[in-house]
N, C-alpha and C positions, 0 to 999 in steps of 0.2 A: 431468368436471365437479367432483371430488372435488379434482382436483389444482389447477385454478382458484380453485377457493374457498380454496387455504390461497394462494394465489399474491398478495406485496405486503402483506402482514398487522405483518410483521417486520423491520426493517431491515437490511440487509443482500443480499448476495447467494445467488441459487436459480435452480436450475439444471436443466433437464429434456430428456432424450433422446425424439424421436420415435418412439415401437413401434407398430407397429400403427395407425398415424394418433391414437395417446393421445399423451397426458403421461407420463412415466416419471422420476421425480427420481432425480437425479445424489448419490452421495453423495457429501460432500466433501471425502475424501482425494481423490476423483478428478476434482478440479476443476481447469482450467488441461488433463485430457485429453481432444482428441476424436478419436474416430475418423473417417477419410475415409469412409466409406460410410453415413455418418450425417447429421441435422438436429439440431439441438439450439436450443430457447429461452431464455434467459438472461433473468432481470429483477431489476432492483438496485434495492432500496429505498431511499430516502434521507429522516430524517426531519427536517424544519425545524422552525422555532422553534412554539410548540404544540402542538396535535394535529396539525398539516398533515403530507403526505408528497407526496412527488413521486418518479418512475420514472424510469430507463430500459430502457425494453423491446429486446433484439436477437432476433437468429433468425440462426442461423450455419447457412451451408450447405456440407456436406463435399463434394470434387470429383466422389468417387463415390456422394455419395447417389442415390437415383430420385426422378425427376422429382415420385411419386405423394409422398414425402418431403417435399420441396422446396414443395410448395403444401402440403400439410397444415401447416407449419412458418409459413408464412402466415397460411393459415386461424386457427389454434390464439394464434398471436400477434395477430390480428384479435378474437379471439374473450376473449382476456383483457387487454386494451386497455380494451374496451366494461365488461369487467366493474371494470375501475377510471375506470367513469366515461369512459372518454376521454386521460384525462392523461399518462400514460407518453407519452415519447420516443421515436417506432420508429426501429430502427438494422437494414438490411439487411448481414450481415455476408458472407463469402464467404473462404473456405478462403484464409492468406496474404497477403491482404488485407485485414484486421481492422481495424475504427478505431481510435486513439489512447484512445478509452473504452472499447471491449473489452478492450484489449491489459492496460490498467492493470489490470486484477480481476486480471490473473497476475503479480507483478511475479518469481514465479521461474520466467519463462516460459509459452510454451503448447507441449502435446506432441501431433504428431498420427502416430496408430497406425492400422495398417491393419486393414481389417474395418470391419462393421458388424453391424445386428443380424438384415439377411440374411442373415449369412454365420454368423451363431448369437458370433459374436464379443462376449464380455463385455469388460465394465467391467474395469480393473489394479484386482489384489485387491493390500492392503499386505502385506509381510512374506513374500514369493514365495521361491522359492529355485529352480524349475527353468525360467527364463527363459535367453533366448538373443534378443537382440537388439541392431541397430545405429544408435545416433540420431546425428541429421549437425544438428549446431548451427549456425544463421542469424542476426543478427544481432545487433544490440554493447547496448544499452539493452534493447530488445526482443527477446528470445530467442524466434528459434521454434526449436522441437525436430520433425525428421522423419525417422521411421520408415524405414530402406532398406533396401536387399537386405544380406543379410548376404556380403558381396562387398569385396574390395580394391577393384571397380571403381567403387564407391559412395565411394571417399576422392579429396580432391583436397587439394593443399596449403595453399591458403589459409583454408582452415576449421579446425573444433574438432569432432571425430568421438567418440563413446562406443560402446563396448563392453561388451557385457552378456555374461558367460556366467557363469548361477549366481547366486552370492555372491558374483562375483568382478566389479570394475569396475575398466574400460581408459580414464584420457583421452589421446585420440592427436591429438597441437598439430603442425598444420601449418607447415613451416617459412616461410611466408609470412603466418602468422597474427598477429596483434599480438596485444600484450601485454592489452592488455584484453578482448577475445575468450576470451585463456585464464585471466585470473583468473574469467571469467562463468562458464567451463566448470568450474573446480576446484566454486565457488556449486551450482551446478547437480549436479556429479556429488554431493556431499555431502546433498542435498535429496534424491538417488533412497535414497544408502543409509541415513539418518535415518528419511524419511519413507517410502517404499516396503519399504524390507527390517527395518527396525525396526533399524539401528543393528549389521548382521550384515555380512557377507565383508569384504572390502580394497581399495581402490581405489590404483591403481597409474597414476600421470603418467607418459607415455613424449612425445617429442618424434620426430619422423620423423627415421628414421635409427639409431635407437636398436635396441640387442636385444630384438626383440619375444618375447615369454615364448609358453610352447608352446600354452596352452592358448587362447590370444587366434588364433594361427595357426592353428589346429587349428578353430576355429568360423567361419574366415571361408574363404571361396572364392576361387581362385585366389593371388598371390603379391604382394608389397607395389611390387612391379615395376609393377604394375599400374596404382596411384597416379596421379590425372589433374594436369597441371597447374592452378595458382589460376585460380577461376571468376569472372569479372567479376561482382562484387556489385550483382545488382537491388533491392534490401532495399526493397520499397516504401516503407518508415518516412521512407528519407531524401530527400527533398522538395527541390528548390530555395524561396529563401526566397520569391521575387519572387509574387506574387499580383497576377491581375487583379481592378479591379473587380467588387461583386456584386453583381447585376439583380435589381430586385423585381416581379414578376408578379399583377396581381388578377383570378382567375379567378372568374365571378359566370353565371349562366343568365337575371340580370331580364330582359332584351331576348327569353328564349324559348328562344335557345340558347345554348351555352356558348363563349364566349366567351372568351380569353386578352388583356388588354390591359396595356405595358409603363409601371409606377409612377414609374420610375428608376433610379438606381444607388446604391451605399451612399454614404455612409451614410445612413439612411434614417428616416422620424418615425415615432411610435410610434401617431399617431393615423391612421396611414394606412390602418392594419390594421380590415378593419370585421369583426364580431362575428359576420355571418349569410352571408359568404364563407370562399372558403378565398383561398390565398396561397400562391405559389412564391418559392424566392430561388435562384437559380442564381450562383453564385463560381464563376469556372471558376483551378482549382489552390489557392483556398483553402482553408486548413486553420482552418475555425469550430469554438474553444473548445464553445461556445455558440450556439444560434438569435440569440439576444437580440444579440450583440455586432456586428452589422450595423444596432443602430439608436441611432442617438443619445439619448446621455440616455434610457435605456431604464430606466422605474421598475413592478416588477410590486407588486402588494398586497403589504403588510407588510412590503416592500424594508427593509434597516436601514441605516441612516446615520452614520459616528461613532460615539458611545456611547450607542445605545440611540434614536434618533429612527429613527422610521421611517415613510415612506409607505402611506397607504393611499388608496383611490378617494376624489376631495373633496377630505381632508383630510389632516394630520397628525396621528398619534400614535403616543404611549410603547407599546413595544413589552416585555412581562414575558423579558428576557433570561433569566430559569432557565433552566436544563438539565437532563437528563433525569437525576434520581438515582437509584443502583441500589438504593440501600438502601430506595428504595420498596417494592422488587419483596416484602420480607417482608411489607409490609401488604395486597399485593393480589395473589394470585397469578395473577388473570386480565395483569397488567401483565405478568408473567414471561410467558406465553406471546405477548402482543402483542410483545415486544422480541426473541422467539426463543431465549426461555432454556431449557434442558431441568426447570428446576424455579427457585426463588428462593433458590435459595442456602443453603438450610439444612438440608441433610444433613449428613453424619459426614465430617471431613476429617482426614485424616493427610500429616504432612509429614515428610520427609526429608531430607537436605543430602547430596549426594555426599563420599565422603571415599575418595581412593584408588578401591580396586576394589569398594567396599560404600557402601550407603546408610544411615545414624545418623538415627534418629529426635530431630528437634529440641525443646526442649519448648513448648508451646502456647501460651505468654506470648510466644515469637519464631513466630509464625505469622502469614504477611504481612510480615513484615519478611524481608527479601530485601538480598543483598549482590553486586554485579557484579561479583565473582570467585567467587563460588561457580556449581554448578549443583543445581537441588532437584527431587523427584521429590511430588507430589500425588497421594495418592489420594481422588478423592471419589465416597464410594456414597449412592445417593439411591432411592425407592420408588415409583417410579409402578407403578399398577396393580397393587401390593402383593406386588412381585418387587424386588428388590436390584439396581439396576443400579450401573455403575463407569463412572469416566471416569476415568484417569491423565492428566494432566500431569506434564511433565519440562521445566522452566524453564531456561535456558542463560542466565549471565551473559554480557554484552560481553565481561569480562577477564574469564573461566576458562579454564582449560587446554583445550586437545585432548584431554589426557586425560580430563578431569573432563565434555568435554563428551562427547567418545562414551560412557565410562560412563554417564552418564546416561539414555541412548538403549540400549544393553543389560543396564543395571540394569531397566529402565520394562519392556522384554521380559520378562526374568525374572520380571517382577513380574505380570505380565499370562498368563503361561503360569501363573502358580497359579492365576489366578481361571479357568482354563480357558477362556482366552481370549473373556473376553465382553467384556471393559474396552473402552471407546474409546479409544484415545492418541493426544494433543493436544499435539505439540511447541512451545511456546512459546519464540520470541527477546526477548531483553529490549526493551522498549517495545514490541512487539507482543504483549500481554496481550487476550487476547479477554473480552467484556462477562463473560459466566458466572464464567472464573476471578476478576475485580474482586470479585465479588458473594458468594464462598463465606467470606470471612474476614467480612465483616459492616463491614471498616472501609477506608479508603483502604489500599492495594499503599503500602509505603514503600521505595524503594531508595535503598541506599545504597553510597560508598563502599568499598572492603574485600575481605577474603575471608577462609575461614577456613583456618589453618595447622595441620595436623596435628601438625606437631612443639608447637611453644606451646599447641596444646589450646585453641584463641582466634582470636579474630576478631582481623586486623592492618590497617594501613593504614587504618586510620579516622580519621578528621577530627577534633580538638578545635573546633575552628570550621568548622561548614558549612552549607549553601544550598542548600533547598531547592526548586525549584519545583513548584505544586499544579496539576495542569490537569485537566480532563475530558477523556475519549475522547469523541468523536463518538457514539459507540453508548452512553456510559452509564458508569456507574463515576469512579475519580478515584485518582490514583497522585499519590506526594512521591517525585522523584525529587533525587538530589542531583546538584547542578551547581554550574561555578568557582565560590567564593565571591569574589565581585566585586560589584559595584553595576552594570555592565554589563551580569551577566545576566539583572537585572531585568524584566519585560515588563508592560507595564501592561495586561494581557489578563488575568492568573495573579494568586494568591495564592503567597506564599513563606512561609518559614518559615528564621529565620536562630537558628544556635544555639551557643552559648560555654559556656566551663568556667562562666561566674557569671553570665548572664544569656540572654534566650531575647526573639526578637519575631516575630509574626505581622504580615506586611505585607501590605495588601491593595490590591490593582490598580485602578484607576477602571472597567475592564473586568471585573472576577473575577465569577465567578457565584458563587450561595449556595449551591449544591453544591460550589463551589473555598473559599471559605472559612471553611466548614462541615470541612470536609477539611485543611484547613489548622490548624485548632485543635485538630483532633484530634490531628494528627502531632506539635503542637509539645508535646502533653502527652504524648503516647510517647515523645518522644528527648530532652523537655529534665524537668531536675533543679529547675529554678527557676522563678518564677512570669512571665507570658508577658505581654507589653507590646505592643499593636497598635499600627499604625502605617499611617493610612492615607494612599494616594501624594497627595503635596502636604504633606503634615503631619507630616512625620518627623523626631526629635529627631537635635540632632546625635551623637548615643551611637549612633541606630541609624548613621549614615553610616559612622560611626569602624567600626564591628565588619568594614563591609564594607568599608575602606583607602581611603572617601573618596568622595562624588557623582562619579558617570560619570557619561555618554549609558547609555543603555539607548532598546532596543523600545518606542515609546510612540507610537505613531500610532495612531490611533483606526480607521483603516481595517483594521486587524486585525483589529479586531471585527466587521466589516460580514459580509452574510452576499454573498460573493463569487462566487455563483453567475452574476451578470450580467458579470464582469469577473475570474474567477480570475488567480491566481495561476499562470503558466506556465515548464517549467523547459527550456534545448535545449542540445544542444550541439553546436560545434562544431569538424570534427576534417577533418583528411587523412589516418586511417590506412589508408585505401583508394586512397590516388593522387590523388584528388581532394578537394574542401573539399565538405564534406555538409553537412547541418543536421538535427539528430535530435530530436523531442520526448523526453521524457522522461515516460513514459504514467503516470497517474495517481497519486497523491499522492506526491509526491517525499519527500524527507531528505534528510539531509547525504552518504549515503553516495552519493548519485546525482553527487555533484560528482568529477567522472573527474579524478584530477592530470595525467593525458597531455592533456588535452583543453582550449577554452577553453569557459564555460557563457554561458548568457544566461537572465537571469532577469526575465521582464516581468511586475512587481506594476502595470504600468497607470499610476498617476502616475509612473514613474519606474522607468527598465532600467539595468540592474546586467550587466555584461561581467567576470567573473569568470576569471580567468587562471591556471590550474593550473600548477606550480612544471615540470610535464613536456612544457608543450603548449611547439609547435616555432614559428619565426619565420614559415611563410606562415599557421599559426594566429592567430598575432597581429595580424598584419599586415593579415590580411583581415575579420575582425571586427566594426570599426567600421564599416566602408561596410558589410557584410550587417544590424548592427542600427539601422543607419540608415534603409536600404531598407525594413528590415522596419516600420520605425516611421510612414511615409511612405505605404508601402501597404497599410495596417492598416485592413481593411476600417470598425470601428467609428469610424473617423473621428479620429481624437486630434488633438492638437497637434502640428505637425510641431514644435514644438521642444520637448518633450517629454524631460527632461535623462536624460542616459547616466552613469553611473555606474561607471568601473573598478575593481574591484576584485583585489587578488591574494591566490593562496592564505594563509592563518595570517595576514592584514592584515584580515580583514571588519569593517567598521563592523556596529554597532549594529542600524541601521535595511534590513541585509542578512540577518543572522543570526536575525532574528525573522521569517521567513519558513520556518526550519526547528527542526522541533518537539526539544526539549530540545537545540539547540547543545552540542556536546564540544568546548572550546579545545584540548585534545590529541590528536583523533582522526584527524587527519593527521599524527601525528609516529608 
């Protein structure tokens, strides 16, 4: 009961293993693992524009849970459904089978381990040192991770196999494995020893065929002889594109009994749906974003439109586009706990900057400012309950070193064994800043270009003129990161901040929230010298054009704004690295770095698909492309226009109104 009641409070994702027919929260280093002999509940907050929120509820069931599991995991997601009203999404999940929405909460993967809590099998503790195990990696976008015998007869060549013994980590690349398989696998093995072992032993690539080192032989059973041939890839992820028709069903009891009677096929009206029924929709092979995207012109309350119209029952109207600002959370600290923060951000913070093999304390005028070749180490202690608790963050630039970033990761150790290991560590990648870290400086996260150089005693690489863009996270907070200075990478979504050796302006977007340009004003009085000249889109003098080399195209579609839950934004790709032409979604919120160069992508924002052409993808890639997102366009269960324009794109060539689909664009991050 106790565990229902904190369940959907918070934004975000939570996460509970079935014991005993209870609730048992998941803590979330060990999230993304489950064990096969287990149930587990999963429900993801997500909050919309006001106070509103909306769910989705799953219940995953492991091969070897018991049955008596398996219905409690029901009952239990039954039962905390009802306690939000009704509104969660239920999602029956099933070991391997994951939806394209579970998948996305792990984007570095899911690991399943064997055991359960019959078998008294705990939770991966972080920072282990006497493990001994074999994970056999599946899949190329979607990684699963699974647990096998520790056995040569557990390898085949087509796969990417890990080796555990100790401190010490094996990746073993089958020679029939592609190449993007084993860059997932390098991802992956760095994610066990960062975030599992805290940044300790060695990780060692070997290729089959290679001199396998003693201790990797010595923990595995029988001989590499062993080794099966490549295993025909069932990957359920990857889908043919073709979809039939989806049937809409009105089940109703008025007549006495219950009765099934057939509505149609898609696409389908929205007032067909009556209020004191329920409704089946059966798609057989479709892959539904969304419920909604099987009905035409589907408008829910407070739908938004454009810049800021939005639908409501009856009527029309204006819709308060604010967003949720973290700086609130100092005035209220019940908000901090509604948003999932462990406090509002105002305890004692200490920072650091990696330097070589030691951490330097930075001084507190650069706290929050952050450079993408450095890596920084966070200590923040805070008092609940009137005991000194720690959280270490360890922040890793895009551009900093290998070296700078494993030190960091056993600097943050070091650091955490004085405080006698109570701290949390919270490895941070750049632009994945979680809400709390936003909120402990007090002002916008500013990145910037640079890094700091040991020898000059100084920040280098820094910009005399640059551009910055202001955006909010979803969950709260609001970061200035720097990006090309160009007039292209403008978005009329954001607030910017453009800044010169003699002059400074804040430009603000027809889109920008007043958390974005609230944020915006602040940064441009932190990094500029001179007084700051607004400029809002439509109204810009030609001084500001000039700074940024001249009016481009920029991101300016209004439909960036929309709240796209009716009609996301979808990312897939398509490859032959298996012998065959597949078609892969790309699970939940995508980026730039999702765009494979061996691969071709398909990017369907709805009015208009985007065939994106990696500089590596081969000629039956190409070739076959335009008829599959044709097809796809054709058979698209919500109905569209079949002439619905295609858009080719190739890699280091993206237009404007392509690149504003992924969140701060790098013009160099393919070079």
């Amino acid at each position: 009961l106790v565990e229902l009641e904190k369940a959907g409070k918070s934004p975000g994702l939570q996460i509970w293993r079935i014991e005993n027919m209870h609730l048992a929260p998941v803590a979330k280093a060990s999230f993304g693992t489950f064990f096969t002999g287990d149930s587990y509940i999963l429900l993801n907050t997500i909050e919309l524009k006001g106070s509103s929120k909306r769910w989705d509820l799953h219940f995953w069931l492991g091969d070897e849970s018991s049955q008596d599991e398996r219905g409690a995991a029901a009952i239990l997601a039954t039962q905390m459904d009802d306690k939000l009203n009704g509104v969660p999404v239920q999602y029956r999940e099933v070991q391997g089978h994951e939806s394209s929405i579970f998948s996305g909460y792990f984007k570095g993967g899911i690991t399943y381990k064997k055991g359960g809590v019959a078998s008294g099998f705990n939770h991966a503790r972080t920072n282990v040192s006497d493990v001994k195990r074999l994970l056999h990696l599946k899949g190329k976008r979607m990684v699963r991770m699974t647990e096998v015998e520790m056995t040569w007869k557990s390898f085949n060549q087509g796969d990417i196999f890990i080796v555990e013994v100790e401190n010490d980590l094996f990746q073993w690349n089958g020679s029939v494995s592609n190449r993007y398989e084993r860059l997932k696998g390098c991802e992956i093995i760095n994610n066990i020893k960062n975030n599992e072992k805290a940044g300790k032993g060695k990780i060692t690539v070997l290729d089959e065929g290679d001199k396998y080192p003693a201790s990797m032989l010595k923990a595995l059973a029988g001989s590499p002889k062993d080794i099966r041939p490549e295993v025909v890839d069932e990957d359920v992820s990857q889908k043919p594109i073709k979809r039939k028709a989806a049937t809409l069903y009105h089940v109703s009891s008025d007549t006495g009994t219950l009765e099934m009677k057939e509505i149609g096929a898609a696409p389908f009206k929205q007032d067909s749906l009556l209020s004191g029924d329920c409704f089946i929709v059966m798609a057989e092979g479709a892959e539904s974003a969304l419920f909604t995207q099987f009905f035409k012109d589907w408008k829910r309350k407070d739908h938004v439109e454009g810049f800021g119209k939005a639908y409501s029952v009856n009527k029309i109207a204006i819709v308060d586009k604010t967003k949720f600002d973290v700086k609130e959370l100092y005035k209220t600290p019940k908000l901090a706990a509604k948003h999932g923060m462990v406090d509002n951000g105002s305890g004692k913070v200490q920072v650091w900057r990696i330097e070589g093999n030691d951490k330097v304390a930075i001084n507190k005028e650069e706290y929050g400012r952050f450079y993408t070749g450095d890596c920084y180490i966070i200590l923040y202690t805070y008092t609940p309950r009137s005991r000194e608790e720690y959280i270490i963050y360890f922040w890793q630039g895009a551009q900093a070193t290998k070296d700078e970033i494993g030190g960091s990761a056993i600097l943050t150790t070091k650091l955490d064994d004085q405080y006698g290991g109570r701290p949390v560590q919270v490895r941070v990648v750049e632009g994945k800043e979680p809400p709390h870290l936003l909120s402990i400086f007090g002002n916008p996260l500013v990145i910037s270009k640079g890094g700091y150089d040991k020898t000059a005693k100084k920040e280098i690489g820094l910009s005399e003129t640059a551009l910055y863009q202001v955006r909010s996270t979803s969950a709260g907070g609001t970061k200035a990161i720097e990006v090309t200075n160009s007039a292209s990478s403008l978005n009329s979504n954001d607030a910017f901040v453009v800044k010169t050796k003699n002059e400074c302006f804040v430009w603000i977007g027809r889109g920008a929230s007043d958390a974005e340009v609230a944020a915006a004003r602040f940064t441009a009085g932190a990094i500029c010298k001179h007084s700051v000249a607004e400029q809002k889109e439509g109204s810009e003098s030609s001084q500001f054009w000039s700074v940024l080399g001249g009016k481009k195209e920029y991101a300016s579609s209004p439909r960036m704004l929309e709240d796209l839950d009716s009609n996301p934004p979808r990312l897939f790709a398509i490859s032959n690295a298996k012998g065959r032409v597949t078609i892969e979604e790309v699970p939940g919120e995508f980026t730039q770095g999702d765009l494979e160069p061996d691969d071709v992508m398909m990017l369907d924002a709805w009015d208009v698909v985007f065939i994106w052409i990696g500089e590596g993808a081969n000629a039956e890639e190409r070739s076959v492309a335009p008829g599959l997102v044709k097809e796809y366009i054709d058979t698209d269960p919500r109905g569209r226009d079949s002439n619905c324009p295609v858009h080719t794109v190739k890699m280091n060539m993206e237009p404007v109104n392509f690149v504003g689909f992924f969140p701060s664009w790098d013009h160099e991050f393919f070079n």
